[in-house]
VOGU-3710 file (C-alpha; in Angstrom, 3 decimals, decimal comma):
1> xxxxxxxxxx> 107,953/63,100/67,286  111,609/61,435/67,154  112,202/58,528/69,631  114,093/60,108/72,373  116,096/58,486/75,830  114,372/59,483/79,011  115,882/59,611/82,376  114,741/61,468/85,677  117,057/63,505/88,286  117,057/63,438/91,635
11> xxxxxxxxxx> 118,862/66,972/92,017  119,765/69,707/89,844  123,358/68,864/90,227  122,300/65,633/89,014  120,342/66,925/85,944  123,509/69,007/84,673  125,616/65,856/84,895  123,095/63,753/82,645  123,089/66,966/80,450  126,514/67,355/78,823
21> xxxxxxxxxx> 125,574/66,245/75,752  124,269/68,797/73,578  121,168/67,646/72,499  119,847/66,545/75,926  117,020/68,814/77,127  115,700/69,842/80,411  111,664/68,843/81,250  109,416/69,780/83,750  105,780/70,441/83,713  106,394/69,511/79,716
31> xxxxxxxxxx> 103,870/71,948/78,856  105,858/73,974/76,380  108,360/71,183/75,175  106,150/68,995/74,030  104,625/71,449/72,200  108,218/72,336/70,147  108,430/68,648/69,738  105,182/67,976/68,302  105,892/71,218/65,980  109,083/69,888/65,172
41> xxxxxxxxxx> 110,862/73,321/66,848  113,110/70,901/69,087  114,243/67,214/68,478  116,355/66,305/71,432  117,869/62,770/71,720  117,273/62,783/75,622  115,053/64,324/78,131  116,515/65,291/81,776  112,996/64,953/84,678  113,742/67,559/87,162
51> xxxxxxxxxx> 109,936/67,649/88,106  110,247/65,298/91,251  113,286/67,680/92,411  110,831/69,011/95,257  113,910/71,142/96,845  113,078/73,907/94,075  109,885/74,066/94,470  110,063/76,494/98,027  108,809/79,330/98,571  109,718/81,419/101,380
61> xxxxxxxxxx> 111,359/84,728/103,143  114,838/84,460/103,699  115,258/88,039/105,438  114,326/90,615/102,887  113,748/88,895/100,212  111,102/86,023/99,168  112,556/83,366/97,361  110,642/81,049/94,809  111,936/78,034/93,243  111,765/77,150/89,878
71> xxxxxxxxxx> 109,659/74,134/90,084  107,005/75,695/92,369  104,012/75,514/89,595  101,962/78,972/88,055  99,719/77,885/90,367  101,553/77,271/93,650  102,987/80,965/93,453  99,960/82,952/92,490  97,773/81,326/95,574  100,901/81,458/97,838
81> xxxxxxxxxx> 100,022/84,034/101,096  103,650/85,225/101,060  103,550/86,206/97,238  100,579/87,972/97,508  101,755/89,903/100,395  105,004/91,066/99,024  104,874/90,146/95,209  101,134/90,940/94,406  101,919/91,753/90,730  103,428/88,037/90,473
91> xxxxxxxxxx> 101,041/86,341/92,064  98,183/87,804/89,300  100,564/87,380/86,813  100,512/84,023/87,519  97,012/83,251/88,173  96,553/85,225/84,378  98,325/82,699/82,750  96,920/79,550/80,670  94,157/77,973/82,409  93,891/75,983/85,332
101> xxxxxxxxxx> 95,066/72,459/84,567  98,023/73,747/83,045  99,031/76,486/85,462  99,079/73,093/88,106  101,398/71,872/85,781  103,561/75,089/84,506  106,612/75,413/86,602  107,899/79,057/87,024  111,098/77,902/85,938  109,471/76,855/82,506
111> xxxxxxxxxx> 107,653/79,804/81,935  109,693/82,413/81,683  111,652/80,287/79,284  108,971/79,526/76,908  109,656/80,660/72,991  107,018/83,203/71,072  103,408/82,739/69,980  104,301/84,064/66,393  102,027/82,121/64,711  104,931/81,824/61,543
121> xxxxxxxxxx> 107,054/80,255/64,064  104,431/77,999/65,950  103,812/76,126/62,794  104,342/72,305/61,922  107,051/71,597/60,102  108,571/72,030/57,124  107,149/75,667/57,049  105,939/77,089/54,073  107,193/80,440/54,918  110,653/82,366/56,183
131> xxxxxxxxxx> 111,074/82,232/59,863  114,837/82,968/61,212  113,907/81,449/64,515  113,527/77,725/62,806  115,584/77,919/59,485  118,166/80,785/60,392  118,683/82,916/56,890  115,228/81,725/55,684  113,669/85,474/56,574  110,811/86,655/58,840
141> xxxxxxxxxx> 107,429/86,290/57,378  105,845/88,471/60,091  107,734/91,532/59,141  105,620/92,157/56,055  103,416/89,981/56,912  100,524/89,622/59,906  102,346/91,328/62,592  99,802/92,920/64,881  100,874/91,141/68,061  104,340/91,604/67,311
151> xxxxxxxxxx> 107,080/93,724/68,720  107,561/97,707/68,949  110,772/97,360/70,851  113,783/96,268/69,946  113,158/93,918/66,970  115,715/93,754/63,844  114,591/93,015/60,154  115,505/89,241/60,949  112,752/88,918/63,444  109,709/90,901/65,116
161> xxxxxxxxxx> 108,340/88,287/67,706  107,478/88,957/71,305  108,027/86,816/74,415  104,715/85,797/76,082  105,439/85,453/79,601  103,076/86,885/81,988  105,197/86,081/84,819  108,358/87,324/82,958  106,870/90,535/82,974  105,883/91,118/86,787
171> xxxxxxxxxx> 109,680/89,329/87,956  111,309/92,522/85,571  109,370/95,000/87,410  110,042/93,748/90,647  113,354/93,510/90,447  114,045/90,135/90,590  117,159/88,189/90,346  117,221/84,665/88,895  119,365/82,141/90,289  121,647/79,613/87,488
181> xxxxxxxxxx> 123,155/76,202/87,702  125,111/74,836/85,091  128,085/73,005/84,086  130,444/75,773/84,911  128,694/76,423/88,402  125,946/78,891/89,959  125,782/82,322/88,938  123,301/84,888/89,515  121,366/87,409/86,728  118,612/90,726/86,843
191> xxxxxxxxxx> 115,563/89,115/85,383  115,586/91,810/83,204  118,292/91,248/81,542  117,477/87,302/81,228  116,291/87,532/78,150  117,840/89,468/74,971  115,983/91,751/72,052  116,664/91,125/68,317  119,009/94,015/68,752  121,095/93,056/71,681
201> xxxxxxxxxx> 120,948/89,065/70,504  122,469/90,400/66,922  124,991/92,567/69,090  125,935/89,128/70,535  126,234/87,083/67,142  130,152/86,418/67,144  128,994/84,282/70,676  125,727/82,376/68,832  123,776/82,639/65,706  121,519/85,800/66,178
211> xxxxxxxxxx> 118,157/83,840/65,177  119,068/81,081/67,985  119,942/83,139/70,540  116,745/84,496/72,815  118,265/84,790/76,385  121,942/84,607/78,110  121,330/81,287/79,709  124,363/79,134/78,890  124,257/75,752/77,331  122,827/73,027/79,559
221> xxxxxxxxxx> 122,543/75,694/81,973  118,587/75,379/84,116  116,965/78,127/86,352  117,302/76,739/89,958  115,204/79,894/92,062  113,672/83,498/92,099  114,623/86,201/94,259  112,396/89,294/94,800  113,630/92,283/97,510  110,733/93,346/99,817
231> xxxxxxxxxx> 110,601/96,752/100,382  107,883/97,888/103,340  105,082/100,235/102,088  105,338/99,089/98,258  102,230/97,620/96,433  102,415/96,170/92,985  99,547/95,327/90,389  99,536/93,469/87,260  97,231/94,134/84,077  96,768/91,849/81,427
241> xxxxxxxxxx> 94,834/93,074/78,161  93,454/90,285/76,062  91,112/89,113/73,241  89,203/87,108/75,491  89,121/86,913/79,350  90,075/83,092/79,198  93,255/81,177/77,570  94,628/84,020/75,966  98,161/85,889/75,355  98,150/89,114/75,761
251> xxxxxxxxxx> 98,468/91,788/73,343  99,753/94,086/76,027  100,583/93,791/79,639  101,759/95,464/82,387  103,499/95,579/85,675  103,576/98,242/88,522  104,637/98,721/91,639  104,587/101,385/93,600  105,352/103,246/96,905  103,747/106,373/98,164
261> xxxxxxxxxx> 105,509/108,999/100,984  103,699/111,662/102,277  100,957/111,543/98,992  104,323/111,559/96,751  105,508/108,971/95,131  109,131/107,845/96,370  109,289/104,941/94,256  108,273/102,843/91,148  108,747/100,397/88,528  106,932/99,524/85,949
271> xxxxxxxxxx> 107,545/96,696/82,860  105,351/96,324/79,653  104,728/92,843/78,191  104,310/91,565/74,391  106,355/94,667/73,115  109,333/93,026/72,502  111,664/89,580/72,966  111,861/90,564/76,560  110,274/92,377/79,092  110,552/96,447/78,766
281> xxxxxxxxxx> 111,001/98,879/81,883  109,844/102,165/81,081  112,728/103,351/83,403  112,430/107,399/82,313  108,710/107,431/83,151  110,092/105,741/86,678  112,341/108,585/87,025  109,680/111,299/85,963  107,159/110,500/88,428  109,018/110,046/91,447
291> xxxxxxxxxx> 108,295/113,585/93,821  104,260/114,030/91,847  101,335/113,341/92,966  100,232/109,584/91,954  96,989/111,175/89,436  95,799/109,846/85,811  96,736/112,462/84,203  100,734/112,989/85,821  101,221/109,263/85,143  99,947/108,825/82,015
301> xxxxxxxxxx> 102,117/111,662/80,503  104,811/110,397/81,918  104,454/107,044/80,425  103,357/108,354/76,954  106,530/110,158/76,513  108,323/107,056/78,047  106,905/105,388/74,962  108,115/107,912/72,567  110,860/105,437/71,401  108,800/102,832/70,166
311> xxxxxxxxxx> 108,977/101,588/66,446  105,715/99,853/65,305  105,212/97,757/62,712  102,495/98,026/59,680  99,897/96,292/61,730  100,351/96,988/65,501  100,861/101,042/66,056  97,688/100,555/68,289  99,802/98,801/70,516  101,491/102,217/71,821
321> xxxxxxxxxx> 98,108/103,749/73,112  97,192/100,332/74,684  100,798/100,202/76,386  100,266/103,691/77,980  96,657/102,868/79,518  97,600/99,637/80,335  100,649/100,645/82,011  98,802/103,851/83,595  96,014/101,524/84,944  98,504/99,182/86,750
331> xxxxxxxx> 100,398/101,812/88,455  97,247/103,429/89,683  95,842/99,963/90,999  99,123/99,786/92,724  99,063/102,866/94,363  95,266/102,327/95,235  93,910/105,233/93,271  90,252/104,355/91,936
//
């Protein structure tokens, strides 16, 4: 690591004010950004503490909607009564995540801003291999390369990498809005559209490098709260599917949630994980199944053609048949169908 200032804030406002310069960073639990500095993915000159902020870390129903602040820990929000009431597919998200002693450290905030687990890109440097994320123009070693946890939505030939957020996924599919504070004031975005593909991020290159540019968060710009819409009636579910049942990223995940009228459904949403650089809605199957009968079979037709769009790699067409079970299996747990 490079010797680096330190200096803690006592409010957000007063982290973006010690944050103008460029290459001052943000820290809070510290465990992803110690990780990029160790790898040599980030060298900033100064770190910004906005872990002892305890105004963001909240969580609580402000009429319909449950609001979470960012510094409220992995833990915190997946044991929280109020999350599991209204937000169940966040609170196992959550509780899915890392292990223990880091998810008491993890901030919400942090997590959903965390880079890929591409193992080209999570390497010490200098790399011995192309990777556009770290050298931009250098190439993508996982495109021909080992690529079997790697996108099937969205990616470009400059990179295939997927973002590994479990509680990413579960905030898409429930509709959640993130709040922003920053140098040029608050603003408010869909959680869904937080983050950017390959394809939308190289749509956006005259604003930032493509290879550099992962999400629409502005520069020294921090995640300051969560807000999820309750609706009565709904239920949600989360399904993570994993190597092992312990420390793991998932190779696919998904989010559901779901509300049933009169044996119909009237409503759902569901978001797929670790098939692409942000979370994917599988908004046509959403549309198809509202009016049927909440069944195996109804829903996972629906979602199979849903996924009909998909572009796999060499090493990872597997990854469409585990999206459509995984996906069917969360909005059946959701609706409570065995």
């Amino acid at each position: 690591m490079n010797n680096f200032d330190y200096a803690r804030a006592t409010t957000l406002q007063d982290a973006i004010q010690r944050s103008q310069d460029g290459s001052t960073q943000y820290i809070a639990g510290g465990t992803e950004l110690l990780n990029w500095m160790r790898l040599g993915i980030s060298e900033p000159a100064r770190l910004v503490d906005i872990g002892f902020v305890s105004d963001h870390r909240e969580i609580k129903r402000e009429g319909n909607e449950l609001v979470i602040g960012a510094l409220a820990t992995l833990n915190e929000v997946g044991e929280n009564a109020l999350v599991n009431q209204h937000a169940g597919a966040l609170a196992q998200a959550c509780l899915k995540a890392a292990s223990a002693q880091i998810r008491n450290r993890a901030t919400l905030g942090g997590n959903v801003l965390q880079k890929t687990r591409c193992a080209y890109f999570r390497s010490e440097a200098p790399l011995p291999w192309g990777c556009n994320k770290r050298v931009p123009g250098s190439g993508c070693a996982a495109l021909e390369g080992l690529n079997e946890r790697h996108a099937i939505f969205g990616w470009t030939d400059a990179c295939v990498a997927v973002h590994p957020s479990d509680p990413l996924v579960a905030l898409a599919c429930l509709d959640a809005t993130v709040q922003l504070m920053g140098p040029q004031g608050p603003r408010t975005l869909e959680v869904r559209s937080l983050h950017l593909t390959q394809e939308e991020a190289r749509a956006e290159r005259s604003r930032a490098p493509e290879a550099q540019r992962e999400s629409r968060l502005r520069p020294q710009e921090l995640i300051a709260a969560y807000r999820i819409p309750i609706a009565d009636g709904e239920r949600s579910a989360y399904i993570k599917v994993r190597e092992r049942d312990s420390y793991e990223y998932a190779l696919i995940s998904a989010a559901a949630s779901l509300q049933i009228k009169d044996g119909k459904v009237a409503r759902t949403r569901i978001a797929l994980g670790s098939v692409a650089q942000r979370p994917w809605r599988l908004l046509a199957a959403e549309q198809a199944l509202i009016g049927s009968t909440p069944d195996k079979q109804a829903v996972l037709a629906a979602i199979r053609t849903a996924l009909g769009d998909a572009k796999p790699l060499e090493h990872n067409r597997y990854k469409i048949t585990m999206a459509a079970n995984a996906a069917t299996r969360a909005v059946l747990t959701a609706g409570g169908v065995a």
